[in-house]
C-alpha positions as CSV (number, residue, x, y, z in Angstrom):
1,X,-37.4,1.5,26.1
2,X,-35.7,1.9,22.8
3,X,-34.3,-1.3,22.8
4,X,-37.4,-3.4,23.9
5,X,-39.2,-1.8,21.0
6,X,-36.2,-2.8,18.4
7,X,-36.0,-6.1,19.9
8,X,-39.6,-6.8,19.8
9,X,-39.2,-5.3,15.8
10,X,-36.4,-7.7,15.3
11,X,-38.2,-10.7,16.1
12,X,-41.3,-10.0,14.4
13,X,-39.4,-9.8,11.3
14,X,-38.7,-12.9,8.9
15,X,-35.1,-14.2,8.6
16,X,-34.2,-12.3,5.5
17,X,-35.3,-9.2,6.8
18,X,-33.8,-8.6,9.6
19,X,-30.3,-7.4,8.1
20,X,-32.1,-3.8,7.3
21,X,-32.1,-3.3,11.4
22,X,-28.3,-4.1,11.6
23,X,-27.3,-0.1,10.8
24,X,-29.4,0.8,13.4
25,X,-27.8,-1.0,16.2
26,X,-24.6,1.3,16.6
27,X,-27.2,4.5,16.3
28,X,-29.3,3.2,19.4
29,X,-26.8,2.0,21.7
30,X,-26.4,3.8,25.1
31,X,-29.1,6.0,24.4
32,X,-30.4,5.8,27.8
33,X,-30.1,8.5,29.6
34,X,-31.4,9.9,33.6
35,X,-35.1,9.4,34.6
36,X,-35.5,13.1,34.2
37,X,-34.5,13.2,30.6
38,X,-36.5,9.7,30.2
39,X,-39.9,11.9,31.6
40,X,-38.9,14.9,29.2
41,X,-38.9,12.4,25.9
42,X,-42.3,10.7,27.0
43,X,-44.0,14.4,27.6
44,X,-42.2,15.2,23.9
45,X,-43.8,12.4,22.4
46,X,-46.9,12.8,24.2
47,X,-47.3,16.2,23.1
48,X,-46.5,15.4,19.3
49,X,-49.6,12.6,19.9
50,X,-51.9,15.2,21.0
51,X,-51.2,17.9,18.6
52,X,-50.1,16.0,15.2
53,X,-51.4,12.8,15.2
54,X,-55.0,12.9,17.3
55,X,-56.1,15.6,15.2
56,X,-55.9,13.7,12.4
């Protein structure tokens, strides 16, 4: 999921801005983990949605 996102980021950027995503790369790789953990991160973020950001 991670890497869809940064790929779709990556693309969407012009030429001479896509060196700032080049740090990133080593940080992201094999960061997918189990389905279970995968559910746990999407209830995480779903829960910072409702209580931080829908508020405002």
């Amino acid at each position: 999921m991670i890497g869809v996102f940064m790929d779709a980021w990556y693309e969407g950027l012009p030429d001479d801005e896509r060196s700032i995503l080049d740090p990133l790369i080593p940080i992201i790789l094999d960061t997918r983990a189990t389905p279970g953990i995968e559910e746990a991160r999407a209830l995480m973020a779903g829960d910072w949605l409702v209580r931080t950001y829908a508020p405002v």
